[in-house]
C-alpha positions as CSV (number, residue, x, y, z in Angstrom):
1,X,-21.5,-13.3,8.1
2,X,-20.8,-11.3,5.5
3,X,-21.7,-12.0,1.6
4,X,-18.3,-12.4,-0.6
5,X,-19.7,-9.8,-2.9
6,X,-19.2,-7.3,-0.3
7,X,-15.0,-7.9,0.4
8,X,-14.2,-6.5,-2.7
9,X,-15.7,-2.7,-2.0
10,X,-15.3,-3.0,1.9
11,X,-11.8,-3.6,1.4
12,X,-11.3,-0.9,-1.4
13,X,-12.9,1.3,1.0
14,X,-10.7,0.4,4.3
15,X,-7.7,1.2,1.5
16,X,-8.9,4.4,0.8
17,X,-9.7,5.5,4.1
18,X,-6.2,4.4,5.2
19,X,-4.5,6.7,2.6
20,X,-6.8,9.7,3.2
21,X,-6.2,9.1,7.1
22,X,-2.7,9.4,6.3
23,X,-3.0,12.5,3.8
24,X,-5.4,14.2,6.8
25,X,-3.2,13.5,9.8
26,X,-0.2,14.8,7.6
27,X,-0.9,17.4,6.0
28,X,-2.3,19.3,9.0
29,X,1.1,18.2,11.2
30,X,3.3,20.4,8.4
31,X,3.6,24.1,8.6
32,X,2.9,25.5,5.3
33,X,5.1,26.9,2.5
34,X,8.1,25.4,0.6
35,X,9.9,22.0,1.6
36,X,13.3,21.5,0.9
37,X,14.9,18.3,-0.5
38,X,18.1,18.8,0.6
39,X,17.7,20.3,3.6
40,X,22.3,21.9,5.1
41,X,23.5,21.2,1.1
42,X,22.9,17.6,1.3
43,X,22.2,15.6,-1.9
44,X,18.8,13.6,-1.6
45,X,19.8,11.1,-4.0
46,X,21.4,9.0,-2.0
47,X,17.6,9.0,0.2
48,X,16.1,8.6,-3.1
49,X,17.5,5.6,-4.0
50,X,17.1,3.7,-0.7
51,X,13.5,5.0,-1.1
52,X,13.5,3.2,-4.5
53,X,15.0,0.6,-2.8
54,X,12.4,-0.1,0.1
55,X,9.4,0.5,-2.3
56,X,10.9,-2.3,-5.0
57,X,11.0,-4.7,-1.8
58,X,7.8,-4.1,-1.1
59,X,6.4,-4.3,-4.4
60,X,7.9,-7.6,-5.2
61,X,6.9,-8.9,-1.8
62,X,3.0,-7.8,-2.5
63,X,2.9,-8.7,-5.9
64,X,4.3,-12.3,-5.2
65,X,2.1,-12.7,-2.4
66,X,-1.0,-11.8,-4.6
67,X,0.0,-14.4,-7.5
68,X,0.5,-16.7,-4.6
69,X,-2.3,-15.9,-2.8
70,X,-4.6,-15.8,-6.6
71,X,-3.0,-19.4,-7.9
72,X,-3.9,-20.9,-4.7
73,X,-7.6,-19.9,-5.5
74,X,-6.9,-21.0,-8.9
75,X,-5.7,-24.5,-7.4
76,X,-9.1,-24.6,-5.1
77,X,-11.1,-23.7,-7.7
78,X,-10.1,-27.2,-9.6
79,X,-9.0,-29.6,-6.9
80,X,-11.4,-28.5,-4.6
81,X,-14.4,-26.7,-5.3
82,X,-16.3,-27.2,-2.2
83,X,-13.8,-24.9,-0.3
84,X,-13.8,-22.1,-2.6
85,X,-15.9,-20.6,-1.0
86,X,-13.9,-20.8,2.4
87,X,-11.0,-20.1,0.6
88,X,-12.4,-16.9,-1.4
89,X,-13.3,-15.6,2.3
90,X,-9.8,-16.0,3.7
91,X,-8.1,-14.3,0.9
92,X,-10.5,-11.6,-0.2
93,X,-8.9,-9.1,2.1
94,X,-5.3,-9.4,2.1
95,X,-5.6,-9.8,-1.6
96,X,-6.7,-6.5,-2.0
97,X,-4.9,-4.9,1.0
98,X,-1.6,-6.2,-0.8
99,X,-2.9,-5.1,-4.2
100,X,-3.5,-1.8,-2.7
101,X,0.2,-1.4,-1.2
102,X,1.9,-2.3,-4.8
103,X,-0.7,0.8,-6.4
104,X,-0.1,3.3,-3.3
105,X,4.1,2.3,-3.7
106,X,4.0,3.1,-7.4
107,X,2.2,5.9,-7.0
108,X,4.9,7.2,-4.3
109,X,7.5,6.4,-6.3
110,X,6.1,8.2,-9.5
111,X,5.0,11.2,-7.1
112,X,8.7,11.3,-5.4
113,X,10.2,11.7,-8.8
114,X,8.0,13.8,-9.8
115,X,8.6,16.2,-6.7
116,X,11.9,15.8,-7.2
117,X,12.5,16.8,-10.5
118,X,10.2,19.5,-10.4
119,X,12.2,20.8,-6.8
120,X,15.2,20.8,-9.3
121,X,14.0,23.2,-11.5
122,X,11.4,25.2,-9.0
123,X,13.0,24.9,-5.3
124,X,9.4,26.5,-4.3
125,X,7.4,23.8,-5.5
126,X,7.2,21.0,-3.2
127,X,4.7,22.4,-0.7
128,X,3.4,21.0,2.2
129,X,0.7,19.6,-0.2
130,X,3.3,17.1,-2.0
131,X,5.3,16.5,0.7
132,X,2.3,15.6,2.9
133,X,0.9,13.2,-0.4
134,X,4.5,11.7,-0.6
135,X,4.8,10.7,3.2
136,X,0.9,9.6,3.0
137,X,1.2,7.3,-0.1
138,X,4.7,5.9,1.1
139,X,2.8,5.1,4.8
140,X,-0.5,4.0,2.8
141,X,1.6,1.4,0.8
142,X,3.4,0.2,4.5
143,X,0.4,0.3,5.9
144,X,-1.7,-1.9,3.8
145,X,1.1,-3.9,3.3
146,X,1.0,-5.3,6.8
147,X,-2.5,-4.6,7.7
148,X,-2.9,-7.4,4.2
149,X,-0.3,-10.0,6.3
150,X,-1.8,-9.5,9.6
151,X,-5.3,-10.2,8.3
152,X,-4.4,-12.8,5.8
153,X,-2.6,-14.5,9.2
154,X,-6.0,-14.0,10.8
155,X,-8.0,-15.2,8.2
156,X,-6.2,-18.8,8.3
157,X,-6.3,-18.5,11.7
158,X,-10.0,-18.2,12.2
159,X,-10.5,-20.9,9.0
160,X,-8.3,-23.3,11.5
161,X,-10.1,-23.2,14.3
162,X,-13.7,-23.1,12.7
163,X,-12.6,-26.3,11.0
């Protein structure tokens, strides 16, 4: 099995890789050169701010799944301290796939408006570069998001059956 002191980099690592992955796979699909926002005369804002929308979801559904998922140890840690270690186990992964969702969607969202406001003033400058690290951070965040759910659901799952 392995030791509780390596979750915590393993998991960093799988979170990284998963961005990257998604950077890699993007950025070589796109042609390069410029990117437009508003691609016929349409106004992105609208796609902005359902963008804003989605991300602030998924933020709030992370972060109250991490204070959920870190009071519960909390709880453990007091009224049963013989299972922390079970416990610790269970939640090591998902806590830090979900941490890493909320940190890869801020970063979109501060990236997007960056791109954007910079597109404003410099049409030219949102290359394939930032338009492939907007799409991989936005997918990142997705991405770790459920990949945290599906192996915190695993997790419990394997903790049930091994009693």
């Amino acid at each position: 099995m392995l030791s509780l002191r390596w979750f915590a980099p393993a998991a960093c690592a799988a979170s990284l890789t998963i961005f990257l992955l998604w950077w890699l796979v993007l950025y070589r699909a796109l042609k390069p050169g410029a990117y437009e926002f508003e691609p016929a005369g349409r106004s992105f804002e609208p796609t902005l701010t359902r963008y804003f929308e989605i991300a602030r979801v998924l933020i709030s559904l992370a972060v109250g799944s991490v204070a959920l998922l870190a009071g519960y140890v909390g709880y453990v840690l007091h009224a049963k301290p013989q299972s922390l270690a079970i416990i610790q186990r269970v939640v090591a992964w998902p806590l830090l796939l979900l941490a890493f969702s909320v940190i890869y969607a801020v970063l979109f969202l501060a990236s997007l408006a960056r791109s954007y406001e910079r597109y404003q003033h410099f049409p030219d400058s949102y290359t394939r570069f930032w338009y492939s690290l907007n799409q991989a951070l936005a997918f990142a965040a997705l991405t770790c998001f459920a990949s945290g759910y599906l192996v915190l659901a695993l997790s419990v799952v394997s903790m049930v059956i091994e009693g």
